[in-house]
C-alpha positions in Angstrom: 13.7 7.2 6.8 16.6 8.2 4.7 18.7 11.6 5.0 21.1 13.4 3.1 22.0 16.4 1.4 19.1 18.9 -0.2 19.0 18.4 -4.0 18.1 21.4 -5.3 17.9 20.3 -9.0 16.9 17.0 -9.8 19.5 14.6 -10.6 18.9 12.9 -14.4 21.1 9.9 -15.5 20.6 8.3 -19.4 20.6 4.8 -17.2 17.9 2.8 -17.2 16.3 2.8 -13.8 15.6 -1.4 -12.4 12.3 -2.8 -12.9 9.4 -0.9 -10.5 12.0 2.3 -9.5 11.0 5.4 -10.7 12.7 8.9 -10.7 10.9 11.5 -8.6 10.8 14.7 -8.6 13.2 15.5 -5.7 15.8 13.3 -7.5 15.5 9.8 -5.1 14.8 6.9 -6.7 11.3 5.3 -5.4 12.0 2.0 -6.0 9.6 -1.9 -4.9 11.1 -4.8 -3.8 10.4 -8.3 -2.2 11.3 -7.8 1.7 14.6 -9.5 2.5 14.0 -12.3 -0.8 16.0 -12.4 -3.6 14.4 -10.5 -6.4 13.5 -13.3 -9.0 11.3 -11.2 -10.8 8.1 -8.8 -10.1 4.8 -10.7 -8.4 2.7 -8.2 -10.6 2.6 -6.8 -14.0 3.1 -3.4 -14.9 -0.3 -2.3 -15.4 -1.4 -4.2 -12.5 1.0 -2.1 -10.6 0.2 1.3 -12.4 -3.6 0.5 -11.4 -2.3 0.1 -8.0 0.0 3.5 -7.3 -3.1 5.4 -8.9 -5.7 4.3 -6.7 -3.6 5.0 -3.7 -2.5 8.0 -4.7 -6.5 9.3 -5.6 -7.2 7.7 -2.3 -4.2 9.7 -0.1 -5.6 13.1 -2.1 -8.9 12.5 -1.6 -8.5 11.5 1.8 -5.7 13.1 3.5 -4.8 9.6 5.1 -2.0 7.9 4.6 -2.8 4.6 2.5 -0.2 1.1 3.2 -0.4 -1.9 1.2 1.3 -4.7 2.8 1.4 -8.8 1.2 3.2 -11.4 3.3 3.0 -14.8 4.1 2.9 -15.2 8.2 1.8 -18.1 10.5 -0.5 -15.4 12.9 -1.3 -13.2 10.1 -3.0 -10.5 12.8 0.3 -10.3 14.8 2.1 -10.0 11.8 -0.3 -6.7 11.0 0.5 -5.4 14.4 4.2 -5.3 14.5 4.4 -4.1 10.9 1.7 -1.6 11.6 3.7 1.8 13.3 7.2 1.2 11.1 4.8 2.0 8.0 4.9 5.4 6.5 2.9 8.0 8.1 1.5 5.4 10.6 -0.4 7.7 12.8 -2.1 8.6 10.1 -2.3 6.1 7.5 -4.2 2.7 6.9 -2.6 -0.3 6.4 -4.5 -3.2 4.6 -1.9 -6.6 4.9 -3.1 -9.3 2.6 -2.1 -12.3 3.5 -2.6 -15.0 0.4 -1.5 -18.1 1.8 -3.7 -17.9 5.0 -6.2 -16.6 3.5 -6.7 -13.4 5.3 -7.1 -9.5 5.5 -6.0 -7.2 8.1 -6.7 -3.6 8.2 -5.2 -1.3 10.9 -5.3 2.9 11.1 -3.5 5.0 12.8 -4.8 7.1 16.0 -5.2 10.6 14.2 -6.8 8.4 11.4 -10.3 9.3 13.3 -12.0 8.6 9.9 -11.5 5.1 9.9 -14.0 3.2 11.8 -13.7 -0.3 12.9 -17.4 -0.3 9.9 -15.4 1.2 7.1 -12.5 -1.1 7.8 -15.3 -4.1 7.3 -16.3 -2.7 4.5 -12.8 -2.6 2.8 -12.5 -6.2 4.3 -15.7 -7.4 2.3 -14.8 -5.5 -0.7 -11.6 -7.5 -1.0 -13.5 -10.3 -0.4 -15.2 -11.1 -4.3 -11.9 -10.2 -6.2 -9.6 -12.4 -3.6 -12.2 -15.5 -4.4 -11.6 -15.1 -7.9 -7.8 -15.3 -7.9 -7.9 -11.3 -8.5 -5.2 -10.0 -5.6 -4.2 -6.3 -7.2 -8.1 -5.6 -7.8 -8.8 -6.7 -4.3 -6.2 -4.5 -2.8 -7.9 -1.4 -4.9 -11.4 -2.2 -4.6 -10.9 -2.5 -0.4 -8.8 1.3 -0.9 -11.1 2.5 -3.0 -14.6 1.6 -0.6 -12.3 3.0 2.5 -11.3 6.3 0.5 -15.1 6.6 -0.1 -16.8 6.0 3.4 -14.0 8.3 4.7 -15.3 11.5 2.2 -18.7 10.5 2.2 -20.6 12.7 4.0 
């Protein structure tokens, strides 16, 4: 969590902003970057990543749950999902789905006021991921398993 001084106006600079930062509203620069690596360059493309914030962001409206993408590399890839789980945003109510390349596997966790989220719809994001990950297709993974969450949890 950052803290600081209210902006009241939005600060606006002529610079360019780095690759994946973006200006928000309130002024703070929202920016992605590789966890404690040197940045040598975005894992994604642009429009990979524009797919990406969309769907998450129809899926936290729609929803009013918090959604966390997480990719790592980890030797027990469901430990790794539980430590990581309550330091992301929101993490009582949010879901986290960690994808985990390497080893091959998908973790989703939900927070406690996440009531939503049964241990069923988390399967189905799991085996919605599933297709896309076999076919080399990580980002369109990560959004179809959001996007099959976002819809058991408004379905009636």
């Amino acid at each position: 969590m950052a803290s600081g001084d209210v902006i009241h106006a939005p600060a606006r600079s002529d610079a360019p902003l780095p690759h994946a930062a973006a200006l928000t509203s309130s002024g703070r620069i929202s920016e992605a970057r590789a966890d404690s690596i040197e940045f040598a360059g975005p894992p994604f493309e642009d429009d990979e990543m524009i797919d990406l914030d969309d769907t998450l962001t129809s899926a936290i409206r729609a929803t009013g749950v918090r959604f966390n993408v997480y990719i790592a590399d980890a030797a027990d890839p469901a430990a790794a999902t539980d430590t990581v789980f309550p330091s992301t945003p929101e993490a009582e109510n949010s879901v986290l789905i960690a994808v985990y390349p390497n080893q091959k596997a998908v973790e989703i966790r939900s927070g406690r006021d996440a009531t939503q989220v049964t241990d069923r719809i988390a399967q189905l994001g799991v085996t919605a991921a599933v297709g896309p990950f076999g076919q080399g297709q990580l980002i369109d993974g990560i959004i179809s398993a959001i996007r099959v969450i976002a819809n058991a949890i408004i379905a009636p």
